[in-house]
Structure formats: C-alpha cells, structure tokens
N, C-alpha and C positions, 0 to 999 in steps of 0.2 A: 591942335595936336602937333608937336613937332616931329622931327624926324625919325627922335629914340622912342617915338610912342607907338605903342602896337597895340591892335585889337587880337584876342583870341578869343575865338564864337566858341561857346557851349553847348553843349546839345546831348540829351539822354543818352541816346544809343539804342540802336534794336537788332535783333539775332535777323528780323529781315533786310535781306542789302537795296533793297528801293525805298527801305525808307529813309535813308540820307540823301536823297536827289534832292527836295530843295533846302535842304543846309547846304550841301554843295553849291547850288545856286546862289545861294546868299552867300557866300565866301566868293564866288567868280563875280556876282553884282558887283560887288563892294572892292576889288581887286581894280574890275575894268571902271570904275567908277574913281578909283583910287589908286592908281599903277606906283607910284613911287610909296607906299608905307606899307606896313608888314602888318600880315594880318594872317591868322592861323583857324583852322576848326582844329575842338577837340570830341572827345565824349567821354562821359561818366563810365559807361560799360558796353559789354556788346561788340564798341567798334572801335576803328583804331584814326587815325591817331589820340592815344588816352591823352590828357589833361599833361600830363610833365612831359610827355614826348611833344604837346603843341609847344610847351613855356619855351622847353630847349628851343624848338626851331625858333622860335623869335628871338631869344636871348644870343644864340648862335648867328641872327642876322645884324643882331647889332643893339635890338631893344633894349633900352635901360627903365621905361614902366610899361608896362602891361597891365590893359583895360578890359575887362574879361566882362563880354556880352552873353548875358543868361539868355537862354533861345528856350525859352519856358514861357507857356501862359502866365505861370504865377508861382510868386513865391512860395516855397515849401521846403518838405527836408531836403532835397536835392540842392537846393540852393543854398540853407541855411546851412545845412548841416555838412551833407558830403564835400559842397566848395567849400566852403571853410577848410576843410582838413586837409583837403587837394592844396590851397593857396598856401595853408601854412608848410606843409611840404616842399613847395613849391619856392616857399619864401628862403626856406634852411639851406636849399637849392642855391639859390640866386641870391642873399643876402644884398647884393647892390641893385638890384631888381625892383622898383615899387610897383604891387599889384593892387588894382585898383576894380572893384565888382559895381557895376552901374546892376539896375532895377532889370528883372525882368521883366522880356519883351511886351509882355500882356500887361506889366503893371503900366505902361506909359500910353498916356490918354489918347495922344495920336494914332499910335498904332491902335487901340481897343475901337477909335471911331472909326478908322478904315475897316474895320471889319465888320462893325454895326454899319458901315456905310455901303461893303461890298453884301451883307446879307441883305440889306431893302433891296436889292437890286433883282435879288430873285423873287420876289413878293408879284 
C-alpha cells in the first residue's frame, strides 16, 4: 500500500451509540498499528461520519485510491447494492480517486477461523 493508499472501514450504523465502540476500535487498532496512512470509518446510516464525509476526509489528506473495508459478516444488499451507489457517487466526486471494495470481513477465511476458533474456546 503506498502512501496515497487509504483504507475507509465501513460499518452499518445504528440509532444505538455503544454500538460503534469496536468499529472505533478497529479504526484506533489499525491507526496505532499503522500511524503514517490514512485510514477513515464511515457508516451506511444511523451515524456519522456517512460514507462521502469519510472519502472527503481521505481525499482531503492526500489519498489518491481508496480501499474500502466492508465490516459486514457477509455480502448482501448493503454491500452490493447501497456501496455501489455510495462509490459511484463517490467516484463523480473524486474522479481522480480510484476506489477499490475488497470482500467482506466474514467472507475472508481467516477471519471466519478466528471466530470458529475464538467459539471452541467457550466449549
């Protein structure tokens, strides 16, 4: 990932404000893990920063692509459908901007084993 490359984490959103503490967390992980590259939360709905208020802040740090982390078990309309519309907005936006949608979290086998691995644990 080079310099101009940024992550912007995804996440539903909910009218409750405890349930963004570990997306929050996972944006400070990934920050104190990663101090020099640009890295944003947004949300679909509910909360704020929305989806084109993250892309600005990245675009405005200097990003030139943006890698947009679905924080979803699994693909669905959220993913399919609403990011697509978000991105292409997004794109109209930023035309020199390339955004790029990797796999939601739940689809990548590593993370699904740390979970089947953190559930035997309670067994």
């Amino acid at each position: 990932m080079s310099s101009h490359t940024a992550i912007l984490f995804f996440a539903h959103g909910s009218r409750d404000a405890n349930w963004r503490r570990p997306f929050d967390a996972i944006l400070a992980d990934f920050r104190g893990m990663h101090a020099t590259k640009f890295a944003e939360l947004a949300f679909l709905e509910f909360m704020q920063p929305d989806f084109a208020t993250g892309a600005q802040s990245l675009v405005a740090q200097g990003a030139t692509e943006i890698r947009v982390i679905p924080l979803f078990l699994a693909e669905g309309a959220h993913t399919r459908r609403d990011l697509a519309a978000l991105i292409e907005m997004a794109q109209t936006d930023h035309p020199s901007v390339r955004f790029t949608v990797l796999p939601a979290i739940g689809e990548i086998e590593s993370i699904r084993s740390a979970i089947s691995s953190w559930v035997a644990t309670q067994l």
